[in-house]
FIVO-433823 format. One line per field, with one value per residue (C-alpha): residue number from 1; residue in three letters; x, y, z. Coordinates in steps of 0.001 Angstrom, whole numbers, always signed. Layout:
residues N
seq (NUM ...)
type (ALA ...)
X (X ...)
Y (Y ...)
Z (Z ...)
This chain:
residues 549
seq (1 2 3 4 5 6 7 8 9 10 11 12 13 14 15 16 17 18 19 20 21 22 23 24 25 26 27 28 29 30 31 32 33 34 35 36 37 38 39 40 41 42 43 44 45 46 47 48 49 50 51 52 53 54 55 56 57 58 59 60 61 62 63 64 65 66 67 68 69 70 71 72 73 74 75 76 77 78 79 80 81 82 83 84 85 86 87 88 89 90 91 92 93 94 95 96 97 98 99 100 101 102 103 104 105 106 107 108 109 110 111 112 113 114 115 116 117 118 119 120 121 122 123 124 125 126 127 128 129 130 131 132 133 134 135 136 137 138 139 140 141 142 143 144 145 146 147 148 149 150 151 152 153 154 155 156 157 158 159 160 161 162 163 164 165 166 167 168 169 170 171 172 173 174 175 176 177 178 179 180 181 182 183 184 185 186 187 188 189 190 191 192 193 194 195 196 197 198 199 200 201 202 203 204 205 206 207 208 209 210 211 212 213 214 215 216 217 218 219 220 221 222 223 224 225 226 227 228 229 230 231 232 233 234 235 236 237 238 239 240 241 242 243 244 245 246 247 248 249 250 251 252 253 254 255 256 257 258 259 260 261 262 263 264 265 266 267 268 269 270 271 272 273 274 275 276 277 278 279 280 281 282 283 284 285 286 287 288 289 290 291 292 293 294 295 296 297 298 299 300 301 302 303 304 305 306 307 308 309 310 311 312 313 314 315 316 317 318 319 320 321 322 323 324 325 326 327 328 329 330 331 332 333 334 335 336 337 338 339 340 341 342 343 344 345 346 347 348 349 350 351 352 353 354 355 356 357 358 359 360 361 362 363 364 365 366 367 368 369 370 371 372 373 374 375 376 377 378 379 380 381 382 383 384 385 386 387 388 389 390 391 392 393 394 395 396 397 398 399 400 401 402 403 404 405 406 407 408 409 410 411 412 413 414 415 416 417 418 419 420 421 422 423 424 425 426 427 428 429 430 431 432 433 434 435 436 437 438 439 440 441 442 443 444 445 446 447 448 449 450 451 452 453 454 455 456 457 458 459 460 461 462 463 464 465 466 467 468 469 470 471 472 473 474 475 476 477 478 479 480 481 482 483 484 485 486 487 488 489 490 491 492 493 494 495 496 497 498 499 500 501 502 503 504 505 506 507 508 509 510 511 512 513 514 515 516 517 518 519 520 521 522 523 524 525 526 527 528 529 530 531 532 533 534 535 536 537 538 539 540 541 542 543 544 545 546 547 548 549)
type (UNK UNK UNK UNK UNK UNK UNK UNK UNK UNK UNK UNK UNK UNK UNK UNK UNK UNK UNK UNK UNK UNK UNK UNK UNK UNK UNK UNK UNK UNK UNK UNK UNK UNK UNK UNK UNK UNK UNK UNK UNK UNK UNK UNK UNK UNK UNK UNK UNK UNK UNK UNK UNK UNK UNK UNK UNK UNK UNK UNK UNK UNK UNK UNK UNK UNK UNK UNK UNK UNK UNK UNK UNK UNK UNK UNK UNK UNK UNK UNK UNK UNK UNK UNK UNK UNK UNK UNK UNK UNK UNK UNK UNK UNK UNK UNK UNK UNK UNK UNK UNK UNK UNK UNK UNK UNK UNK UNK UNK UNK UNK UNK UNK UNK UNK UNK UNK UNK UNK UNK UNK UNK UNK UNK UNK UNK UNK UNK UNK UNK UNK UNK UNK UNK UNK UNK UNK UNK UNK UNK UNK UNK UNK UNK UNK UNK UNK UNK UNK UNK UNK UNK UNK UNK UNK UNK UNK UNK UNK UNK UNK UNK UNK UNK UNK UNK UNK UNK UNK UNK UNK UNK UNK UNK UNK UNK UNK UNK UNK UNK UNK UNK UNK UNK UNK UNK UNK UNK UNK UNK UNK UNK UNK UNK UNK UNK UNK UNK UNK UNK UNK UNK UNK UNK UNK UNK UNK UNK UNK UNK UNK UNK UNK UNK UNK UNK UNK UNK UNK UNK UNK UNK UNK UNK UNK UNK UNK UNK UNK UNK UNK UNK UNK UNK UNK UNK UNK UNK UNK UNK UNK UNK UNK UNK UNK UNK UNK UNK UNK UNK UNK UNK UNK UNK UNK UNK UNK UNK UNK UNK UNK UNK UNK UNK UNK UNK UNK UNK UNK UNK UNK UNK UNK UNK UNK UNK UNK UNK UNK UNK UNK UNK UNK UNK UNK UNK UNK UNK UNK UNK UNK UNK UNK UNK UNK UNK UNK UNK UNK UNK UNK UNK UNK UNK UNK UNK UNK UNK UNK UNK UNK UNK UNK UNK UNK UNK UNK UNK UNK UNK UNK UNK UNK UNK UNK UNK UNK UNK UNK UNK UNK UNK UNK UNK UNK UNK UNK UNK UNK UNK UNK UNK UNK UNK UNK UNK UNK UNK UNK UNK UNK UNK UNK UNK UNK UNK UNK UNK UNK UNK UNK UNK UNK UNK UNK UNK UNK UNK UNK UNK UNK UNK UNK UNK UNK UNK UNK UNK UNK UNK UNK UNK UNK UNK UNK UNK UNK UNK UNK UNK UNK UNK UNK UNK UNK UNK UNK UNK UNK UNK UNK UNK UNK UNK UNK UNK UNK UNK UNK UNK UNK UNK UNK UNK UNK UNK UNK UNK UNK UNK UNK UNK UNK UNK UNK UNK UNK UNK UNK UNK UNK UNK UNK UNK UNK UNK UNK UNK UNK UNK UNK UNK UNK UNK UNK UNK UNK UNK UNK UNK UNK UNK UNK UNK UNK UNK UNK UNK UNK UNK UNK UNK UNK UNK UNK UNK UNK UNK UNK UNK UNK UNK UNK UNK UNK UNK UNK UNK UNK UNK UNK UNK UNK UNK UNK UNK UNK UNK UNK UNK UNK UNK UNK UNK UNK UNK UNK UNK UNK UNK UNK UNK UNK UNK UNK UNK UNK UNK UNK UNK UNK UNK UNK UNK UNK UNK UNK UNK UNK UNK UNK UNK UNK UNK UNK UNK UNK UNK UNK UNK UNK UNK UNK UNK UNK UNK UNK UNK UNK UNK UNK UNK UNK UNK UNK UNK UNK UNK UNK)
X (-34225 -33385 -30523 -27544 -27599 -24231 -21833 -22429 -19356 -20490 -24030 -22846 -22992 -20906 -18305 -18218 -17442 -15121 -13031 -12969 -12106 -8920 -7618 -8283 -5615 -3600 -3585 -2987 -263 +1350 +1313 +2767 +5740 +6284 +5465 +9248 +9909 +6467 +7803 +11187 +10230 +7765 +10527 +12988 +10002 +9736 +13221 +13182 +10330 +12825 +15824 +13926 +12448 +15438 +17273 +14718 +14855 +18593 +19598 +21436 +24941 +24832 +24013 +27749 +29192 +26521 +27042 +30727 +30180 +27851 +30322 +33195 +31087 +30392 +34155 +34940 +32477 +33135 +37045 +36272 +36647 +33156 +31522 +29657 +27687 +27447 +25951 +23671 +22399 +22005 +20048 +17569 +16905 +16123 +14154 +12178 +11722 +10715 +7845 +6579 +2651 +2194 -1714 -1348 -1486 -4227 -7794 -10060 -11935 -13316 -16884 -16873 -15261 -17113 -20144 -18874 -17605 -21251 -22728 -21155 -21944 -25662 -24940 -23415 -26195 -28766 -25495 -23767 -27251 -29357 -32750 -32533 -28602 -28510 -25473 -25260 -22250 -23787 -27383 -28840 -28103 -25429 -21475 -19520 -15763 -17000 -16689 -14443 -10744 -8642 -9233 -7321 -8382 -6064 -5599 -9060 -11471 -11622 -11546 -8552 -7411 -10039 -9833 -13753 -14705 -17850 -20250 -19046 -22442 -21351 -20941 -17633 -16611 -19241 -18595 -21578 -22344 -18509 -18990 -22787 -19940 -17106 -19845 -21069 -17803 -16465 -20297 -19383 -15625 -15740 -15376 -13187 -10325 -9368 -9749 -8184 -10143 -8276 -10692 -9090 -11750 -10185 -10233 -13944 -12108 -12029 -9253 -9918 -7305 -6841 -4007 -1966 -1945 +434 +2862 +2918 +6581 +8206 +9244 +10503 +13789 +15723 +14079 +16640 +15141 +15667 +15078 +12012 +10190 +8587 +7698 +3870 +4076 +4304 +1957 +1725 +4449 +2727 +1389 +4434 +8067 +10146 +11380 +13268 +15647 +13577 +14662 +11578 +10343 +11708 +14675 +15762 +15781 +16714 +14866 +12805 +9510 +7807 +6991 +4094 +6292 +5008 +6938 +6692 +8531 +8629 +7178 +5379 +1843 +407 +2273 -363 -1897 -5144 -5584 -9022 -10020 -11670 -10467 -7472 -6602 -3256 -4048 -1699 +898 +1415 +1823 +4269 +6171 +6306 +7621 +10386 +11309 +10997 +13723 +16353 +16801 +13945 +11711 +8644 +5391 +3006 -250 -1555 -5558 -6324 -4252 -3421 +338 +908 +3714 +5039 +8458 +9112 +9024 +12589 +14184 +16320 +14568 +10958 +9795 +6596 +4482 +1008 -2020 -3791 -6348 -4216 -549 -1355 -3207 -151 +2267 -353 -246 +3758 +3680 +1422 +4098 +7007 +5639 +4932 +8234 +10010 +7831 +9002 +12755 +13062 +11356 +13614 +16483 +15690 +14772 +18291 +19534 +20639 +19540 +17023 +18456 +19284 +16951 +13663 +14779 +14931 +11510 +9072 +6361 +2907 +1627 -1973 -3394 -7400 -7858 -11216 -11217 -9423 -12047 -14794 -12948 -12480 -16111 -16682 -14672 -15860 -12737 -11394 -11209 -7706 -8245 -8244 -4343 -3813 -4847 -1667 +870 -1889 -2370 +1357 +2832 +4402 +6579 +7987 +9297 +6242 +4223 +947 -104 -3644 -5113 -9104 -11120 -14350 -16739 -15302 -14722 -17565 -16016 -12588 -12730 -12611 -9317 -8166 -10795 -9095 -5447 -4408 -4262 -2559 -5172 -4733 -7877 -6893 -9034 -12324 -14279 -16506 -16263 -18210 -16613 -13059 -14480 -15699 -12086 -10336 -12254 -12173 -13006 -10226 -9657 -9928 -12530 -12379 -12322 -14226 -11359 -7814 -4854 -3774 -2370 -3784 -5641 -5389 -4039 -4294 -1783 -2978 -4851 -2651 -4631 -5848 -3535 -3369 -974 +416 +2008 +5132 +4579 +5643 +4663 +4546 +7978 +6394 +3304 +4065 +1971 +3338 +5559 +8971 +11198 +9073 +9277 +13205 +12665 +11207 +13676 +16776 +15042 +14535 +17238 +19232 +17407 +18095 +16420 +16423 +13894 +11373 +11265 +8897 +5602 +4540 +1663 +2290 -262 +1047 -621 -3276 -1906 -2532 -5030 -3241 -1629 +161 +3659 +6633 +6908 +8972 +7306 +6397 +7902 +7721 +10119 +9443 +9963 +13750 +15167 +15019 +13012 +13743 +13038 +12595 +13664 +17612 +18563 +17400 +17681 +18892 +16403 +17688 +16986)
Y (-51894 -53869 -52181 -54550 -55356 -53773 -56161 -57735 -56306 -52646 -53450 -55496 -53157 -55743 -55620 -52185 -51694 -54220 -52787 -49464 -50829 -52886 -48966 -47330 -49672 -49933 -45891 -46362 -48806 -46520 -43506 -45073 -46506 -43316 -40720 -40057 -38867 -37255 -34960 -34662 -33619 -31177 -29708 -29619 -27535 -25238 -24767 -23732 -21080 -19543 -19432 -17818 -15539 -14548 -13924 -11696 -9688 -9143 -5664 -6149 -4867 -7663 -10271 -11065 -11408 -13036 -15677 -15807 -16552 -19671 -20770 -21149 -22426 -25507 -25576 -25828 -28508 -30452 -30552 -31176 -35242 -36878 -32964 -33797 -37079 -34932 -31818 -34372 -35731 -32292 -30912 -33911 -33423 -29829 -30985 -33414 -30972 -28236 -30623 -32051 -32070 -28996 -28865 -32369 -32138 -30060 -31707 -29050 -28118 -30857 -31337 -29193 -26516 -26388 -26151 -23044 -21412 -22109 -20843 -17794 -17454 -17424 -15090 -12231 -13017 -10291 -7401 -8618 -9549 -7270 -7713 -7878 -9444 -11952 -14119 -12769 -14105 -14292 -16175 -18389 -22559 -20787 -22209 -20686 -21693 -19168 -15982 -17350 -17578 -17789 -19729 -20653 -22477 -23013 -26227 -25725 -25558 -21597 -19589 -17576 -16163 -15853 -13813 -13294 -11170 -8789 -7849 -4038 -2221 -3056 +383 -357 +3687 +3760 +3096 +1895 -1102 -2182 -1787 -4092 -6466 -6509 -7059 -10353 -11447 -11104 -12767 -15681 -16502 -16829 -13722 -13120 -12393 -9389 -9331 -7079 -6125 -5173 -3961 -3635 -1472 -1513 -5506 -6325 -8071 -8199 -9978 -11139 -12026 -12873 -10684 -11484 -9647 -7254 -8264 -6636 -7338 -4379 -2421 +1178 +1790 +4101 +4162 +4772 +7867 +10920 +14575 +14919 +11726 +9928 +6328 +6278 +2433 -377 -1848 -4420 -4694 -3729 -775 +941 +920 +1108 -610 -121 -2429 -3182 -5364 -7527 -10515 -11942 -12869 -9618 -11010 -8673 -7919 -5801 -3899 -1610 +1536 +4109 +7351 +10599 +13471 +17074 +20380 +23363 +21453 +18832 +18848 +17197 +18852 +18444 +14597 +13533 +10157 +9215 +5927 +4337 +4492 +2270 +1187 +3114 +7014 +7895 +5218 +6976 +10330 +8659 +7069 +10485 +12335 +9826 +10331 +13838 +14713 +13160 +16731 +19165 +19756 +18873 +20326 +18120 +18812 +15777 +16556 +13269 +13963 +10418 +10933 +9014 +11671 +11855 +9901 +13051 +15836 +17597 +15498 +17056 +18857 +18934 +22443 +21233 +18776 +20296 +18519 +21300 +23921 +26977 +25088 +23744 +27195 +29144 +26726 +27069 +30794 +30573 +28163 +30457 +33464 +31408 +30186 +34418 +34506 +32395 +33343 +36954 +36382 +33858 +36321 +39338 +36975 +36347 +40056 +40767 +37842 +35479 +32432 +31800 +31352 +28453 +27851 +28857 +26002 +23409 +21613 +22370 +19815 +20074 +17082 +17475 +14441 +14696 +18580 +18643 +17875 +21267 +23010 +21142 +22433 +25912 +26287 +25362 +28315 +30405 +31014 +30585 +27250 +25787 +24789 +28633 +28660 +26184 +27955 +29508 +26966 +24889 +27266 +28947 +25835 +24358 +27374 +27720 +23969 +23925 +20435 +19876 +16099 +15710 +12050 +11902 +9263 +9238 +10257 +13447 +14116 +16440 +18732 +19141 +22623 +23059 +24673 +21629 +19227 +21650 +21317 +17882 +16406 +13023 +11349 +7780 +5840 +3298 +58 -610 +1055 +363 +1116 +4614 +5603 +5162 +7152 +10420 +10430 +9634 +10691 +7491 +4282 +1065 -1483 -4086 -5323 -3900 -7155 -6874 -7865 -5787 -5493 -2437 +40 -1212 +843 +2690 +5680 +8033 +10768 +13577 +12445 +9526 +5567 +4274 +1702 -525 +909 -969 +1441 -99 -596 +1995 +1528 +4400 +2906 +3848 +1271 -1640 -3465 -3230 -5504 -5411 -5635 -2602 -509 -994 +101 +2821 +4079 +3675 +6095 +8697 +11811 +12206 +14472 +18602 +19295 +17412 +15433 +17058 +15669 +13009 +14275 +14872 +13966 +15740 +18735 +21957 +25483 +25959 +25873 +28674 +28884 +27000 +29558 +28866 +26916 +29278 +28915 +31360 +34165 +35166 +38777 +40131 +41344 +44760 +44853 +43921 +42142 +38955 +36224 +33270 +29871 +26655 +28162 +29227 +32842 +35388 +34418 +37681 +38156 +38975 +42724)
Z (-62744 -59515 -56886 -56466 -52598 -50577 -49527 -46316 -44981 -45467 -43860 -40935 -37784 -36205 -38452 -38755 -34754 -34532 -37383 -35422 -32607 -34794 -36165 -33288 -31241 -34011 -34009 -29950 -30133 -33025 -30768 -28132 -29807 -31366 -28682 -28350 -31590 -32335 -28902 -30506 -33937 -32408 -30131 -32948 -34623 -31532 -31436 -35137 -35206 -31634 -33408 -36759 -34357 -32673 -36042 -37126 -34308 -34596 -35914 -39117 -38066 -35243 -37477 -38677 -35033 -34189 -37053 -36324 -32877 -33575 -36133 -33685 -31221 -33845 -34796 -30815 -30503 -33433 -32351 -28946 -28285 -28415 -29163 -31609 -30062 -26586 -28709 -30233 -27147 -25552 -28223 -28467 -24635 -25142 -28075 -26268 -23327 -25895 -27378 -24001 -24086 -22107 -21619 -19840 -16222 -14399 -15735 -14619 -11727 -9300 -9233 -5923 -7558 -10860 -8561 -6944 -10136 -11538 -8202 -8772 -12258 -12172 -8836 -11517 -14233 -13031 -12900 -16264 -18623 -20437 -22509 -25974 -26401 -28917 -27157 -23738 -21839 -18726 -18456 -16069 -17194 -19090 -19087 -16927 -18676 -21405 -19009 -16265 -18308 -14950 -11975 -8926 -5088 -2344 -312 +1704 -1679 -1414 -4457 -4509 -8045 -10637 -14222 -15657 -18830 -18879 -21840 -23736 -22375 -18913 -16919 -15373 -15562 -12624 -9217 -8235 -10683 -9944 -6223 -6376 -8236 -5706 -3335 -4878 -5402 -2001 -255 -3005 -2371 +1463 +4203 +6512 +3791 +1901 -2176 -4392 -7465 -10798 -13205 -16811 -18943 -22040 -22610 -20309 -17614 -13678 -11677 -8351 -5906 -2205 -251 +1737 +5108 +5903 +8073 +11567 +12958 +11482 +14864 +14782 +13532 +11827 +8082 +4961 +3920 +1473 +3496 +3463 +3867 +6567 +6654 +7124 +6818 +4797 +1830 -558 -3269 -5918 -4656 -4712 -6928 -4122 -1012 +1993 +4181 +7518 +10496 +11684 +13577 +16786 +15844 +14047 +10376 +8105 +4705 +2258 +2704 +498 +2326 +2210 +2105 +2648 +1327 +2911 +2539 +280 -3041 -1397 -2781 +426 +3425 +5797 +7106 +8910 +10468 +11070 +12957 +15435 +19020 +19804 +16212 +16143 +14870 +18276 +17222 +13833 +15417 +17662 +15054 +12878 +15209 +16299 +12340 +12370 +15260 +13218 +11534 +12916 +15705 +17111 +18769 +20602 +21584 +23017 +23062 +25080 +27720 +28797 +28619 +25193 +24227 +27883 +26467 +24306 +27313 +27936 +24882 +22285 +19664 +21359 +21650 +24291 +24974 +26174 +27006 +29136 +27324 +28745 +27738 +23973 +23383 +24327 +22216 +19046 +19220 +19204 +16091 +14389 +15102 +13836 +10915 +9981 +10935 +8943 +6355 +6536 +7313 +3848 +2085 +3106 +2649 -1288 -1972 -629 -2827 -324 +1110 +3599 +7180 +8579 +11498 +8942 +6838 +9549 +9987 +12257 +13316 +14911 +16163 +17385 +18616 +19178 +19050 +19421 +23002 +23874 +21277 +23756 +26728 +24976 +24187 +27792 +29280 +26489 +24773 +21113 +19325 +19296 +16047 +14839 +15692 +13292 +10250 +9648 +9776 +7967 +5163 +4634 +6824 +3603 +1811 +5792 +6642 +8746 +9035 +10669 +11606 +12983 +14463 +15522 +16215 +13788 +16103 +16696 +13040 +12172 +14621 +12795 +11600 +8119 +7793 +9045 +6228 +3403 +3667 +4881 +1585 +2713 +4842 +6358 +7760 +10329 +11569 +10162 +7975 +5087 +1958 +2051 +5157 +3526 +560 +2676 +4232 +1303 -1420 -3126 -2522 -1662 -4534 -1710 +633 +4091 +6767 +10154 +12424 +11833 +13731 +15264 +12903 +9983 +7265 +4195 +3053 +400 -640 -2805 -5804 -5850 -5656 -1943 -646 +2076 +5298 +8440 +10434 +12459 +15956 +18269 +21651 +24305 +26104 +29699 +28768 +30834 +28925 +25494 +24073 +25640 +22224 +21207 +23780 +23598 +20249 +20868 +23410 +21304 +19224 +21586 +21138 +24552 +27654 +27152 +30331 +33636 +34573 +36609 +41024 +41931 +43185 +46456 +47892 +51528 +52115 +51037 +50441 +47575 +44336 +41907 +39109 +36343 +34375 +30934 +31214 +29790 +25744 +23456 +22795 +20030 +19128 +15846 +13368 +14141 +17600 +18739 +14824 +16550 +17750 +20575 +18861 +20954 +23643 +22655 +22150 +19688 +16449 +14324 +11537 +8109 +6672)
């Protein structure tokens, strides 16, 4: 039996196109004319599934006011002249701007930056593949859109935001697979900027974003503060829940910063700090700005190791026991902190055995700010006498239950010859200027979430209190006020911070001949009687203080 030939229509390629052509403007021309109610209707649907949502989220016992309240707000409309045509217009335009097409807009990547997301890619194919996966995400020729979800570039091309999923087996518990990662990532997106690195374990995804710097205006001033804390510095928002009102910039603007605060005293888990850094990146500025803080309500010990004068503002001023920068002066003033932090510790505890409360002056706070100790312990070894450092371990190790704070800055050369009294109980540690990523780890015994950059500005770092997460610190500028070449708003600053003279300044030198001067001998200090001699005990320099019994 023959086959019937098709109709010519159905076997006519040229007829077939052209007809598709014909629907698919018809379908075109269709869409066009009706775009404005396809976007209404799907708003009105939008708007629908919200308010069904809404109502079934609605406790029960609200649901009657609530329905009273929409029915007088209909009644009010409807008796409202022209209500009901205005209601109808405004709830077409929030239909229509409910049902706007909102994937339209942003096409993609340019062909520039598709080739830099696939650059980087194949660059994470040898850290996120493994032999014997039967659909690995990552593979070289492989598509990138399938493990980048996020991306993001700024107005110069550079990658700045991007969101990337990683296979199950990948070991991102370990630091060093995620650190070989954060490596690649920062080489690929461009140096010279700092990246934060969010890794989510649960859901196999990594978020990598640029930072902002820090800002660096943020002079000293008088910090709203709790008792008890000291302003370190400040730190991204993020990083912390809190934030304090700063005065900054030139012109004095007032605003919002979130602080890196430190808390110390009786139940403070980290009473003790150690700033590490490199020479001139501001581990002297933070001790200057700490103590500034701390004579608002205690007093303050400086032993200024380098012996350059940084801490010459703070001689004769109100609530400064010393400041000592020979071997003989800072040894004598370390012995007498390490004798009034026994006795406070006996006079509280004779004071709660008797049921009272401790005395007054062993609850004010008493600071020790030791800026580069192990000079003296160089000089000490030299002259063949006892390591400064040794006079620390008391207020270092029962520093805390006395109101007794130790503050220690050293550059990183000298850091292996910090004693190890000294390693074991500063607890809050700040690393200042650069440092890579192992070097911030020994100090802080973890590694920062963020790349370090090769050029910083002074007082910028990270910091790391207790066991709690490494975050980035810019300490506020505070100039020695007798550097001429500081800046002179800071300096000014600094000197409306400084508590008023309690003894006179000392004459000018002389530089006429006079007789020999005597070996150096140690400058007067309190000393340091104990309880069992007299029942009292000079501190800073006032009379006896009567001890409790």
């Amino acid at each position: 039996m023959a086959r019937r030939p098709l109709p010519r229509i159905l076997t006519d390629s040229a007829s077939l196109a052209r007809s598709r052509d014909i629907a698919r403007s018809a379908a075109d021309s269709a869409s066009d004319v009706f775009h404005p109610l396809i976007t209404i209707g799907r708003g009105l649907r939008r708007l629908a599934s919200a308010g069904r949502q809404r109502w079934d989220a609605t406790p029960k016992d609200r649901r009657g006011p609530l329905l009273f309240f929409v029915a007088a707000a209909v009644l009010g409309v409807a008796l409202v002249p022209y209500g009901p045509l205005l209601a109808g217009v405004v709830a077409m335009g929030a239909a229509a701007w409910a049902g706007r097409d909102r994937s339209a807009g942003d096409g993609g990547p340019g062909e520039a930056e598709a080739e830099r997301l696939q650059s980087l890619y194949e660059a994470l194919v040898p850290y996120f593949s493994a032999e014997g996966d039967p659909s690995p995400l990552y593979a070289h020729g492989g598509d990138w859109e399938a493990a980048f979800t996020e991306y993001g570039f700024d107005e110069s091309g550079r990658l700045e935001h991007l969101q990337l999923k990683y296979p199950a087996y990948f070991t991102d518990g370990e630091e060093g697979p995620r650190a070989r990662i954060e490596q690649v990532l920062h080489a690929k997106s461009g140096r010279g900027r700092e990246y934060h690195f969010a890794w989510d374990e649960a859901a196999n995804r990594l978020v990598l974003s640029v930072l902002d710097p820090l800002p660096t205006g943020i002079a000293a001033q008088r910090f709203v503060t709790a008792p008890g804390e000291t302003v370190l510095g400040f730190t991204d928002p993020e990083s912390v829940p809190r934030t304090l009102p700063v005065v900054h910039g030139e012109d004095d603007e007032e605003g919002d910063a979130p602080p890196v605060l430190w808390r110390t005293g009786q139940r403070s888990a980290e009473p003790h700090l150690l700033v590490l850094g490199q020479p001139g990146t501001g581990g002297t500025t933070l001790l200057r700005s700490i103590a500034l803080q701390a004579l608002d309500d205690g007093e303050v010990l400086v032993i200024d190791g380098s012996g350059t004068g940084e801490f010459a503002c703070l001689a004769g001023r109100r609530g400064v026991v010393g400041v000592e920068s020979g071997l003989a002066g800072a040894m004598a003033m370390l012995e007498w902190a390490a004798h009034e932090t026994e006795r406070r510790l006996i006079s509280a505890n004779r004071a709660r055995q008797a049921g009272r409360s401790a005395p007054e002056d062993t609850r004010r706070p008493l600071w020790i700010i030791a800026d580069r100790p192990t000079t003296l312990a160089h000089l000490a070894a030299a002259e063949g006498r006892d390591d400064p450092q040794r006079l620390l371990q008391v207020p270092l190790r029962h520093g805390a239950a006395a109101n007794v704070t130790v503050a220690v800055a050293e550059p990183f050369a000298c850091a292996e010859l910090l004693g190890d009294v000294i390693r074991t109980h500063t607890r809050a540690r700040v690393v200042l200027g650069p440092a890579t990523a192992e070097e911030v780890r020994s100090v802080l015994g973890a590694p920062p979430h963020t790349t370090p950059i090769a050029e910083m500005p002074p007082g910028r770092g990270y910091a790391r209190l207790g066991g709690g997460p490494v975050v980035r610190l810019q300490v506020p500028a505070t100039p020695d006020p007798l550097d001429e070449e500081a800046d002179e708003a800071d300096r000014a600053a600094v000197m409306e911070l400084l508590p008023e003279r309690s003894v006179p300044m000392a004459p000018a030198m002389s530089f006429t001949k006079s007789a020999p001067a005597a070996e150096e001998t140690a400058p007067p200090v309190p000393r340091a009687t104990s309880v069992e001699d007299s029942g009292s005990v000079p501190v800073n320099g006032s009379p006896a203080a009567p001890v409790e019994s």
